[in-house]
DSSP file (Angstrom, degrees, kcal/mol; ACC not computed):
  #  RESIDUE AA STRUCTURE BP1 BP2  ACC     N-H-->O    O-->H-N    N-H-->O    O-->H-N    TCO  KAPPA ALPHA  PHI   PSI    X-CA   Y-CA   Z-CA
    1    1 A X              0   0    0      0, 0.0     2,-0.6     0, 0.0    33,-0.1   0.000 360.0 360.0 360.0 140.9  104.1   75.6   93.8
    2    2 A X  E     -a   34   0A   0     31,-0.6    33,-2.8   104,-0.0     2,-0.6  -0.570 360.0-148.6 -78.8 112.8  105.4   76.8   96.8
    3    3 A X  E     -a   35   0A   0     -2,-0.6   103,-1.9   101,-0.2   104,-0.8  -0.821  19.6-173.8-104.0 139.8  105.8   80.7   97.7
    4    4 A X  E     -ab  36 107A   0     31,-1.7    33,-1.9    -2,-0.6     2,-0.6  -0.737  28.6-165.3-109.3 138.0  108.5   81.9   99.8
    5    5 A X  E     - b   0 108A   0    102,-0.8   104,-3.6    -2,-0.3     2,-0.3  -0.975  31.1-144.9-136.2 126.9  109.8   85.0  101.5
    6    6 A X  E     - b   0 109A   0     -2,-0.6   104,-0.2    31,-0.3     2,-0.1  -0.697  11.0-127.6 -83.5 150.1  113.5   84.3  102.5
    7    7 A X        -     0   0    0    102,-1.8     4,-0.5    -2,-0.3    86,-0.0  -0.409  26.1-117.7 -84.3 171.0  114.7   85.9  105.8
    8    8 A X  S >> S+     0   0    0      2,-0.2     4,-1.1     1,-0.2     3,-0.7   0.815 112.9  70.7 -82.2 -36.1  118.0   88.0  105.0
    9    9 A X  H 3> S+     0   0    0      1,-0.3     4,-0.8     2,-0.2    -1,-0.2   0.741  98.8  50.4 -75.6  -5.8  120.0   85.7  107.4
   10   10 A X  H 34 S+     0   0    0     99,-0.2    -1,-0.3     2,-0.1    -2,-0.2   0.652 108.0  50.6 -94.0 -11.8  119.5   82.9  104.5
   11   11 A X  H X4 S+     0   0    0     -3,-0.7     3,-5.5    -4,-0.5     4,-0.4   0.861 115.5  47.6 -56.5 -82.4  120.8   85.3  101.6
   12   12 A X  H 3< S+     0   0    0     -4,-1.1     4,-0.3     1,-0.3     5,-0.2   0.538 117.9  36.3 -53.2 -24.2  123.9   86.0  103.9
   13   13 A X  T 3X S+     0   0    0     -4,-0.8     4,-0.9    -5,-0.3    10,-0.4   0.525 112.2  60.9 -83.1  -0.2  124.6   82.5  104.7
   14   14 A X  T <4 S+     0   0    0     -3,-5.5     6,-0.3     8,-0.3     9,-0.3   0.909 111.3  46.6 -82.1 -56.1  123.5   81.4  100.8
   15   15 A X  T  4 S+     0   0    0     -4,-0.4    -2,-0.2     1,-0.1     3,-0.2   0.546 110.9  50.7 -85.9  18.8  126.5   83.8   99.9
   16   16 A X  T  4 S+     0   0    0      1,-0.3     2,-0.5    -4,-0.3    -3,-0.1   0.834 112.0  37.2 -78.6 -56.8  129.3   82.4  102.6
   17   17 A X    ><  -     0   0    0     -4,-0.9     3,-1.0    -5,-0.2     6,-0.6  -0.926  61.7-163.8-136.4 135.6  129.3   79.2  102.1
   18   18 A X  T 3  S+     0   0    0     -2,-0.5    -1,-0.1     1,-0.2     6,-0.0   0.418  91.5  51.9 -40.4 -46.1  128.9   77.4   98.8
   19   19 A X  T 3  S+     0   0    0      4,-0.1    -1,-0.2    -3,-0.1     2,-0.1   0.048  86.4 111.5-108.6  32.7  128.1   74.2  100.1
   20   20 A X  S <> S-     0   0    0     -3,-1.0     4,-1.3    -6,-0.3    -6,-0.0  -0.339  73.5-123.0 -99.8-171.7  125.3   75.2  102.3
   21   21 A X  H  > S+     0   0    0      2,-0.2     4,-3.9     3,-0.1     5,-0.3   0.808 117.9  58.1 -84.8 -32.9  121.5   74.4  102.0
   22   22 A X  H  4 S+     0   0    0      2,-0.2    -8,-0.3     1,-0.1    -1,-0.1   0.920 105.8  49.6 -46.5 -38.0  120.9   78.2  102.1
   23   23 A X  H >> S+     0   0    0     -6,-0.6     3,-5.3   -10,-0.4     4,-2.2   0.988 109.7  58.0 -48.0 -73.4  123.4   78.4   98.7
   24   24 A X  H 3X S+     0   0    0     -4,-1.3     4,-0.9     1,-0.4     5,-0.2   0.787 106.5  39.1 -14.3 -72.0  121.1   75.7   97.6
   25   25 A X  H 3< S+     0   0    0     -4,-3.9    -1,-0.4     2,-0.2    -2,-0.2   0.264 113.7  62.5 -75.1  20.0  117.7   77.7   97.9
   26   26 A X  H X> S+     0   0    0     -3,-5.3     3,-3.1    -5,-0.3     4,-0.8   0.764 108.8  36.9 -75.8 -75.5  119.8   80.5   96.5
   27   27 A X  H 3< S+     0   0    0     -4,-2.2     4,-0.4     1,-0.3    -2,-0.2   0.557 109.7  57.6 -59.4 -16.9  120.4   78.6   93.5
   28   28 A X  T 3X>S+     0   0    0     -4,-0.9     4,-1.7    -5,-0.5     5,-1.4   0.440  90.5  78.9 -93.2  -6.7  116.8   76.9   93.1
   29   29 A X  T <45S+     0   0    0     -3,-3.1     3,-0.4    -5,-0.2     5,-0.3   0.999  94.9  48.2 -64.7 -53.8  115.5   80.8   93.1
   30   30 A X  T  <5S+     0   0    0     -4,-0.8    -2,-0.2     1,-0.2    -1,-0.2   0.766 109.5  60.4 -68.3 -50.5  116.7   80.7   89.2
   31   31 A X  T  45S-     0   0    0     -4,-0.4    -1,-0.2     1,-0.1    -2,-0.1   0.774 103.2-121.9   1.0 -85.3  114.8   77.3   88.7
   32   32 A X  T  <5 +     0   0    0     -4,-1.7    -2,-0.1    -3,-0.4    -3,-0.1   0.673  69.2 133.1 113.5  31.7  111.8   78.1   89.3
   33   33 A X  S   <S+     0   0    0     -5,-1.4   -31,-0.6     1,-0.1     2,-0.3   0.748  85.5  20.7 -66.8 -28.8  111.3   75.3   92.4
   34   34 A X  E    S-a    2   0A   0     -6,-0.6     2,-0.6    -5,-0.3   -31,-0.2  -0.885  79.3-125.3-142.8 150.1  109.8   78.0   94.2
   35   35 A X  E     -a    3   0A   0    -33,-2.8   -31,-1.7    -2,-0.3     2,-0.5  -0.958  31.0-147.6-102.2 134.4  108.2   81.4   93.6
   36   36 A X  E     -a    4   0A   0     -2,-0.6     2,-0.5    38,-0.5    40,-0.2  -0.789   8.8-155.0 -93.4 125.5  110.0   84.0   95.6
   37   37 A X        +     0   0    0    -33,-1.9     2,-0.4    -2,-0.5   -31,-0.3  -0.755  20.8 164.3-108.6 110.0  107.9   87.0   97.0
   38   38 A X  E     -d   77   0B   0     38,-3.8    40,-3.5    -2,-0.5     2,-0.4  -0.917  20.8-159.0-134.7 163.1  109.4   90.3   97.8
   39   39 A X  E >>  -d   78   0B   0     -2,-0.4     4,-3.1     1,-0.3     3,-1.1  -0.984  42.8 -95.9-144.6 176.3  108.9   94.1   98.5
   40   40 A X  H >> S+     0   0    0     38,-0.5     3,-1.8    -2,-0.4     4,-1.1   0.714 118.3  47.4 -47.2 -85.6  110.8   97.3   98.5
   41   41 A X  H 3> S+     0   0    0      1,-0.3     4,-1.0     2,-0.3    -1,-0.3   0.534 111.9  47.8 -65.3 -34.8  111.7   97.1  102.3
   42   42 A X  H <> S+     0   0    0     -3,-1.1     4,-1.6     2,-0.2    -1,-0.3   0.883 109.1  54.0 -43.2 -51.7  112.7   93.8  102.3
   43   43 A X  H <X S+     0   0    0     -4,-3.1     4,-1.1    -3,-1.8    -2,-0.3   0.911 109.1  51.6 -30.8 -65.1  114.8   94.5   99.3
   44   44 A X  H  X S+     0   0    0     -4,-1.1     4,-1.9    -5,-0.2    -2,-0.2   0.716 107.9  45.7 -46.3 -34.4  116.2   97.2  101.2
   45   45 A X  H  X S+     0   0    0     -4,-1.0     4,-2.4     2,-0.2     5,-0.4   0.877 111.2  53.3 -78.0 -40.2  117.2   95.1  104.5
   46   46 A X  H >X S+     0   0    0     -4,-1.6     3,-2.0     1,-0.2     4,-1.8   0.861 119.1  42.7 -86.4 -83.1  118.9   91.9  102.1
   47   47 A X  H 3X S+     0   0    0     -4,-1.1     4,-0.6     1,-0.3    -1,-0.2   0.581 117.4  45.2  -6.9 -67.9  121.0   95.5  100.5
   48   48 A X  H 3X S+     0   0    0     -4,-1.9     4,-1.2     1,-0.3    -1,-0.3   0.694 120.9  36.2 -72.2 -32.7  121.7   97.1  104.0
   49   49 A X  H <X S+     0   0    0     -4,-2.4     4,-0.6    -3,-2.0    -1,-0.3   0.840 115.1  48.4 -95.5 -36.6  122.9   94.0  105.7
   50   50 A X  H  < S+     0   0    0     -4,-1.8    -2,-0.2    -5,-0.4    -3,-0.2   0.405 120.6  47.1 -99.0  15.9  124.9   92.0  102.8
   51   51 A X  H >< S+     0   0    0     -4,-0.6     3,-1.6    -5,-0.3    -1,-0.2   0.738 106.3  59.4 -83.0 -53.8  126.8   96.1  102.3
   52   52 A X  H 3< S+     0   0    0     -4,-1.2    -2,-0.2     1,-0.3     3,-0.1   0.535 114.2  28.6 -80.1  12.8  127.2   96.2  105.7
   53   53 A X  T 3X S+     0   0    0     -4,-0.6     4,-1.6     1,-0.1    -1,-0.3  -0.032  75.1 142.8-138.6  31.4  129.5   92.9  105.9
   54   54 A X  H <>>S+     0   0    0     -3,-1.6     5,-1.2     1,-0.2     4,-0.9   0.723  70.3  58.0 -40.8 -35.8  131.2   92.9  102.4
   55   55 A X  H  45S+     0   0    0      3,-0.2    -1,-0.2     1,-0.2    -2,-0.1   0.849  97.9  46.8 -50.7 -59.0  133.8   91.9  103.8
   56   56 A X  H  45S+     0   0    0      1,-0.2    -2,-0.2     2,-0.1    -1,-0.2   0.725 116.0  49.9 -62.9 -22.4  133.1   89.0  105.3
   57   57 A X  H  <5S-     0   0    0     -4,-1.6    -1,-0.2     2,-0.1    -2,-0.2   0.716 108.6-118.6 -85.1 -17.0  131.4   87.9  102.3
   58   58 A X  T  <5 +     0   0    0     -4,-0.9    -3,-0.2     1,-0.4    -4,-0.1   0.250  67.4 138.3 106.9 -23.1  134.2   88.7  100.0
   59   59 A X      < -     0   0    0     -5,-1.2    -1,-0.4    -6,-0.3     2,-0.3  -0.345  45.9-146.0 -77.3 164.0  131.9   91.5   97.9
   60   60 A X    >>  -     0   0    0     -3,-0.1     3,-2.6    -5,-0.0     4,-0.7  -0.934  33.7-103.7-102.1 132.6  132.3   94.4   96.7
   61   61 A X  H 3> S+     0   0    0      1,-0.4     4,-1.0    -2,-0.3    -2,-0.0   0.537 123.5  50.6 -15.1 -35.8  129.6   96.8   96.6
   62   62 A X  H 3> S+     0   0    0      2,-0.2     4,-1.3     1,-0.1    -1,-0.4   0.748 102.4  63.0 -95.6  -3.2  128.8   96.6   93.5
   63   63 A X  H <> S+     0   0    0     -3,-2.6     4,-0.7     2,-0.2    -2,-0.2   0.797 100.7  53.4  57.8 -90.0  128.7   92.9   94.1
   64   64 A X  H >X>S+     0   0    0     -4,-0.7     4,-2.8     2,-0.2     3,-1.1   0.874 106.5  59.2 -43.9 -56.2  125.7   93.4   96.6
   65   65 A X  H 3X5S+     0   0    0     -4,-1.0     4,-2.5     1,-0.3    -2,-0.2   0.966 107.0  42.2 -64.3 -57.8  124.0   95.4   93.8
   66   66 A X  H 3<5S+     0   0    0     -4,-1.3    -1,-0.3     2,-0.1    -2,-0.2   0.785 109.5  52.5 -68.7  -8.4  123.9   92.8   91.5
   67   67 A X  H XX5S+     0   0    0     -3,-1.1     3,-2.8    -4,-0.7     4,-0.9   0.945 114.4  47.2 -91.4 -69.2  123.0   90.1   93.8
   68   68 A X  H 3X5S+     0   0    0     -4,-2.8     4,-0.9     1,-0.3     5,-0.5   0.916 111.6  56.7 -35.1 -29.7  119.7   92.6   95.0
   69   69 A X  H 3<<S+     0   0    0     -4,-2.5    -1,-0.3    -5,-0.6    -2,-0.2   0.575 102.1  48.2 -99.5  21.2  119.1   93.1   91.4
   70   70 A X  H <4 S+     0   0    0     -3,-2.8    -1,-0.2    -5,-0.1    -2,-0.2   0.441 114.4  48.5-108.2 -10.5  118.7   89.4   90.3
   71   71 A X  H >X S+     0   0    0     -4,-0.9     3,-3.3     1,-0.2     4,-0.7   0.828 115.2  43.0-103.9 -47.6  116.4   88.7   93.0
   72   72 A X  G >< S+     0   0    0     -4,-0.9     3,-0.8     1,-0.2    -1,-0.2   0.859 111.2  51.5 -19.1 -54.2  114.4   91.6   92.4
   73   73 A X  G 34 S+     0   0    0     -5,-0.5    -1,-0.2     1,-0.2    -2,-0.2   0.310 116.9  39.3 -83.8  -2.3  114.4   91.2   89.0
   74   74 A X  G <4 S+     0   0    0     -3,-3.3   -38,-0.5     2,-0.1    -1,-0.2  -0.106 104.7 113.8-147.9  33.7  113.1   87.1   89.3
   75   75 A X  S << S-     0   0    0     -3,-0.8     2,-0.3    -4,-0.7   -38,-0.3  -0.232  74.5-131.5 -60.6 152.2  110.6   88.5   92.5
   76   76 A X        -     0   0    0    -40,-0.2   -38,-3.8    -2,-0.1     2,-0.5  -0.860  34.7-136.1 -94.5 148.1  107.4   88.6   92.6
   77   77 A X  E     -d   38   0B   0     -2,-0.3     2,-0.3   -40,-0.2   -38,-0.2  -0.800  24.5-176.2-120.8 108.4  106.9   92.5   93.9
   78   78 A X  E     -d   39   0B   0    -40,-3.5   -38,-0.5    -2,-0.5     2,-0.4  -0.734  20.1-144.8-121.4 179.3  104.3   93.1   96.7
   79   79 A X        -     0   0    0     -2,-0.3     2,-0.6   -40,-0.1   -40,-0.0  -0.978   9.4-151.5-139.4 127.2  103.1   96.1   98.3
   80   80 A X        +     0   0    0     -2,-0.4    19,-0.1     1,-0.1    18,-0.0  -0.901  18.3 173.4-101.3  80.0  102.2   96.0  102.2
   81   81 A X        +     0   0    0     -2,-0.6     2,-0.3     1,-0.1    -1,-0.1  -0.096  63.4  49.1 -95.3  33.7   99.5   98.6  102.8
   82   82 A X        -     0   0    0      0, 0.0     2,-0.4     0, 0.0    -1,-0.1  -0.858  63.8-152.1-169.0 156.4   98.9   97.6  106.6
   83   83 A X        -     0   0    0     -2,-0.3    12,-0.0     2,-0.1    -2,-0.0  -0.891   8.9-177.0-123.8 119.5  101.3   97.0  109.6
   84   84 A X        -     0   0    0     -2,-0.4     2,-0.2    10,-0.1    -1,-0.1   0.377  38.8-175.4 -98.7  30.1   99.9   94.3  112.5
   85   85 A X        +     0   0    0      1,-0.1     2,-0.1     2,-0.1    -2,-0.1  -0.291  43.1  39.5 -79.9 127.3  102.9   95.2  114.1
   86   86 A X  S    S+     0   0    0     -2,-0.2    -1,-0.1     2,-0.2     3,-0.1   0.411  72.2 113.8-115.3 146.9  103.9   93.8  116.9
   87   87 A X        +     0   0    0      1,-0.2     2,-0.2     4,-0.2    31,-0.1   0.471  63.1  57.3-125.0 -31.3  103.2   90.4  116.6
   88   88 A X  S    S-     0   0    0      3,-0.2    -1,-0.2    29,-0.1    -2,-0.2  -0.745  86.8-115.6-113.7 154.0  106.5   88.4  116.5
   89   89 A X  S    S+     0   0    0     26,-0.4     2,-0.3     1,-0.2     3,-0.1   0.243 104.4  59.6-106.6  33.9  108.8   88.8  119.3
   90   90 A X  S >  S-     0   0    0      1,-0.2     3,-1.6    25,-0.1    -1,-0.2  -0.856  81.0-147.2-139.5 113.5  111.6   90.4  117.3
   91   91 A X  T >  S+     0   0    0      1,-0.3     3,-4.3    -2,-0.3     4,-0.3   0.766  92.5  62.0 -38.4 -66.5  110.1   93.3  115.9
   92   92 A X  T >> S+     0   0    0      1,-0.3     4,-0.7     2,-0.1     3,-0.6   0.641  97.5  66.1 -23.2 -37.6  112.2   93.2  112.5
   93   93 A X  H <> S+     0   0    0     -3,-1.6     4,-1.0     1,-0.2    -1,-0.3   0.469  77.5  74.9 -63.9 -14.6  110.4   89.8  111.9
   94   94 A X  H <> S+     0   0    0     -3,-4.3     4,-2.7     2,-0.2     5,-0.2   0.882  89.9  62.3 -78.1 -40.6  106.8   91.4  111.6
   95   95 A X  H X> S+     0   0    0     -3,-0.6     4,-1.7    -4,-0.3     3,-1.3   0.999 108.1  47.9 -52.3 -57.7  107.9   92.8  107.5
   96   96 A X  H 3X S+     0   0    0     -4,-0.7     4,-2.3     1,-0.3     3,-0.3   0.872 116.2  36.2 -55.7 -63.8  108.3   89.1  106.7
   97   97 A X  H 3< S+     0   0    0     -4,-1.0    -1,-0.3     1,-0.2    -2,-0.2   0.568 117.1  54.4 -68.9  -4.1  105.1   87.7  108.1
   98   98 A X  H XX S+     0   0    0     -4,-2.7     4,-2.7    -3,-1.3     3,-1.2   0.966 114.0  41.7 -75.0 -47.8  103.2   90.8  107.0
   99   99 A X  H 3X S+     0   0    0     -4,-1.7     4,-3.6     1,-0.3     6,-0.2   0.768 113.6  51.5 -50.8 -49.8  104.4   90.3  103.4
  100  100 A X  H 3< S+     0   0    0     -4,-2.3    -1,-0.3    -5,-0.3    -2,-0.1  -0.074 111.7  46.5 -96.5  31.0  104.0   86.4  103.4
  101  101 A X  H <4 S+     0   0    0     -3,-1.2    -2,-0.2     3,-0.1     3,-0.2   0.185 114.4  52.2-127.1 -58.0  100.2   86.7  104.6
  102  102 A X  H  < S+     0   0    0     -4,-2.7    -2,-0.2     1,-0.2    -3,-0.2   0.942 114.5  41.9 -34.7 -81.6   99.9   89.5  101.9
  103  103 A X  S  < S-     0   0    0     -4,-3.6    -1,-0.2     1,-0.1    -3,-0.1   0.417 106.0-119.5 -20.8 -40.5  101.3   87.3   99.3
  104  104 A X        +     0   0    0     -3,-0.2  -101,-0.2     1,-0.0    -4,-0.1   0.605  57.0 161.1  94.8   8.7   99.6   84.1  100.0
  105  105 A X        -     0   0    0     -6,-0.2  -101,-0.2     1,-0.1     3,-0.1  -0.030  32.6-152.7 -77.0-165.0  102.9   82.6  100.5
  106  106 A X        +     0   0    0   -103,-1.9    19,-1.3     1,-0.4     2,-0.3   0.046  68.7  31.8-105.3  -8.8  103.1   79.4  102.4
  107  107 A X  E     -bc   4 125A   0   -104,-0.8  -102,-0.8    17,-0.2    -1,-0.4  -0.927  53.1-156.0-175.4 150.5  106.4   79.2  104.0
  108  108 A X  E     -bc   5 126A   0     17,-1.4    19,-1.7    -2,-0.3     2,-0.9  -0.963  26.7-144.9-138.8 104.7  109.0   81.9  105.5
  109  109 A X  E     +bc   6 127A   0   -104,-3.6  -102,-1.8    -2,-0.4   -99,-0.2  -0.842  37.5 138.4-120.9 125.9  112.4   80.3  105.4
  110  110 A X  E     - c   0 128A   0     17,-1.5    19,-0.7    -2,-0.9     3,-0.2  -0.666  59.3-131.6-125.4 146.1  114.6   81.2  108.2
  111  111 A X  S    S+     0   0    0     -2,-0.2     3,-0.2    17,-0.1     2,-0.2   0.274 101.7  70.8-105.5   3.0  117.2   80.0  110.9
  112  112 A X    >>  +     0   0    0      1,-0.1     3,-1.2    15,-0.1     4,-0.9  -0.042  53.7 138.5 -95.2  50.7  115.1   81.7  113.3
  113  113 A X  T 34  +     0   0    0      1,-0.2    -1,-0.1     2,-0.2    13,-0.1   0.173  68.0  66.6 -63.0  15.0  111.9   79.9  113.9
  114  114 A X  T >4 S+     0   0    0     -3,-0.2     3,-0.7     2,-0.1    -1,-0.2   0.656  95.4  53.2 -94.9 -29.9  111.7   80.2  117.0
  115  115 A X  T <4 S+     0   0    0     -3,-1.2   -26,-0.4     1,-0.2    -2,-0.2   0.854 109.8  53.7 -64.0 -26.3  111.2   83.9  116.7
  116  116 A X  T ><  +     0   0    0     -4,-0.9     3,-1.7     1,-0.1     4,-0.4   0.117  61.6 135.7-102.6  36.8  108.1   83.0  114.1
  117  117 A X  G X  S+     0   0    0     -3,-0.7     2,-4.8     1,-0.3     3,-0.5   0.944  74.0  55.4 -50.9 -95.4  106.3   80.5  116.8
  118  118 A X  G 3  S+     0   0    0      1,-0.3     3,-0.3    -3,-0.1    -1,-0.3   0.210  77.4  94.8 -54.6  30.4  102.8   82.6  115.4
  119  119 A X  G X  S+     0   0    0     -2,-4.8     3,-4.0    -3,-1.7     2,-0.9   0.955  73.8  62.3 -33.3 -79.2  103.1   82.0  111.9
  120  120 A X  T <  S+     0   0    0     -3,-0.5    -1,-0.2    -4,-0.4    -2,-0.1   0.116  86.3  65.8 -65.0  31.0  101.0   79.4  111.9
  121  121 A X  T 3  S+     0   0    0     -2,-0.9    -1,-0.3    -3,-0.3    -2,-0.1   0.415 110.5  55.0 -76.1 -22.5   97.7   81.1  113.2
  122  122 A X  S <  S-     0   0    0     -3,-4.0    -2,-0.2     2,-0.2     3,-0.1   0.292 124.7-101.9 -44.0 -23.5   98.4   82.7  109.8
  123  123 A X  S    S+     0   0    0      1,-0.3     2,-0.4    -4,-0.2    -3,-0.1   0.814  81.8 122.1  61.8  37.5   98.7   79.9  107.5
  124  124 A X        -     0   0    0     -5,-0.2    -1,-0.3     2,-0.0     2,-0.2  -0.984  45.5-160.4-149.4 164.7  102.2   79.9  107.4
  125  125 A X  E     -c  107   0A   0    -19,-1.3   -17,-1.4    -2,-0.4     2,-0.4  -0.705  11.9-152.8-129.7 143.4  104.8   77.5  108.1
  126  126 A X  E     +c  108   0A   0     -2,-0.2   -17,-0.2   -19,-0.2     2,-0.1  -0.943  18.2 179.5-139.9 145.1  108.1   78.6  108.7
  127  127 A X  E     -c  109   0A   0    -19,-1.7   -17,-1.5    -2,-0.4     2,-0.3  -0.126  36.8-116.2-120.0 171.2  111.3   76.2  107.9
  128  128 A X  E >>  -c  110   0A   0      1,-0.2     4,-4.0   -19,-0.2     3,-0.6  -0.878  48.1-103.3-108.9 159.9  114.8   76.3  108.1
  129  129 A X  H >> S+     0   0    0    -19,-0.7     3,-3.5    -2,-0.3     4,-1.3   0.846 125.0  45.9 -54.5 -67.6  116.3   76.0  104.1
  130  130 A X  H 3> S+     0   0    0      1,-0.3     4,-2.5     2,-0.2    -1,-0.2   0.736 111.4  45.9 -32.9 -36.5  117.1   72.2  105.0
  131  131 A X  H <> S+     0   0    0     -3,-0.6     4,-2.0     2,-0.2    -1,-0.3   0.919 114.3  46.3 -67.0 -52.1  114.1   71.9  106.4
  132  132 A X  H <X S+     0   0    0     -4,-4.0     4,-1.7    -3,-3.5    -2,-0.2   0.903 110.7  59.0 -77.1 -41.8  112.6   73.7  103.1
  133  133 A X  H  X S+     0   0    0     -4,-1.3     4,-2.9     1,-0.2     3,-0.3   0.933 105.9  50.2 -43.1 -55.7  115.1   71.2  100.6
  134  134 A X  H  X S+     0   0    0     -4,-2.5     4,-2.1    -5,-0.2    -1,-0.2   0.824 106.7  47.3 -81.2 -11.8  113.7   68.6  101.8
  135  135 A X  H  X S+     0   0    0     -4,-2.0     4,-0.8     2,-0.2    -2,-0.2   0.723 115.4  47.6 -62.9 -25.7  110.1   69.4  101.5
  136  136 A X  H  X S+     0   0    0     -4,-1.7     4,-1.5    -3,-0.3     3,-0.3   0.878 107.7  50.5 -52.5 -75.2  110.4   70.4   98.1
  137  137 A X  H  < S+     0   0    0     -4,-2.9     3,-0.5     1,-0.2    -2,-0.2   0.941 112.4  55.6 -63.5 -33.2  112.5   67.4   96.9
  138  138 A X  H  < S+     0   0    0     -4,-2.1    -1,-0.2     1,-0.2    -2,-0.2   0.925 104.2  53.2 -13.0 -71.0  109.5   65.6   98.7
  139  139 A X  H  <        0   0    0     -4,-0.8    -1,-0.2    -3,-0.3    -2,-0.2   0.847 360.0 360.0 -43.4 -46.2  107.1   67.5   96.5
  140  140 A X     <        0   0    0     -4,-1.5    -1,-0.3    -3,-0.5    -2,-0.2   0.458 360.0 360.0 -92.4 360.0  108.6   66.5   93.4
């Protein structure tokens, strides 16, 4: 089974649009296609960014709350006790690949891979969600 850490910029595009593949891996988190890997400070960024553009999504704050507290709450919860930071060449990006090294995960799904060229010296591959749909309906 495949473990994931989602970047935030696939939550925000999962809740915009409906028909996107990012909605898609939104909706296969409840499944159980994939196990999804998270920790408190990631948690915190998917909260801090989908607050700060409520509008644009349509939410209401308390909205945002429930949407953090379903992935939390169908998470697995890991705990980062070392920083290799910097490593990626947008800083912000280092939480994900510290986390998904932690974890064991296998795959970081993004629309920025180009910032996460040095995953794979890590042993992890990082996708865009289309990219990640179809490797997954592959799998199956």
């Amino acid at each position: 089974m495949h473990r994931v850490v989602l970047d935030t910029n696939v939550i925000v595009s999962g809740l915009r649009s409906r028909g996107s593949a990012s909605h898609e891996v939104l909706r296969r988190v409840a499944d159980g296609s994939f196990a999804l890997v998270l920790s408190v400070p990631l948690a915190i960024e998917y909260e801090s960014v989908l607050k700060r553009d409520t509008g644009g999504l349509g939410f209401r704050a308390q909205d945002v709350d429930v949407v953090v507290d379903y992935l939390c709450s169908v998470a697995e919860h890991r705990s980062i006790w070392f920083l290799w930071r910097p490593i990626l060449p947008d800083p912000k990006d280092d939480m994900l690949l510290e986390l998904a090294v932690e974890a064991g995960c296998d795959t970081i799904i993004t629309f920025n891979t180009r910032h996460f060229g040095l995953t794979a010296r890590f042993g992890v591959r990082t996708v865009t969600p289309r990219e990640f749909l179809t490797a997954l309906r592959s799998s199956t």
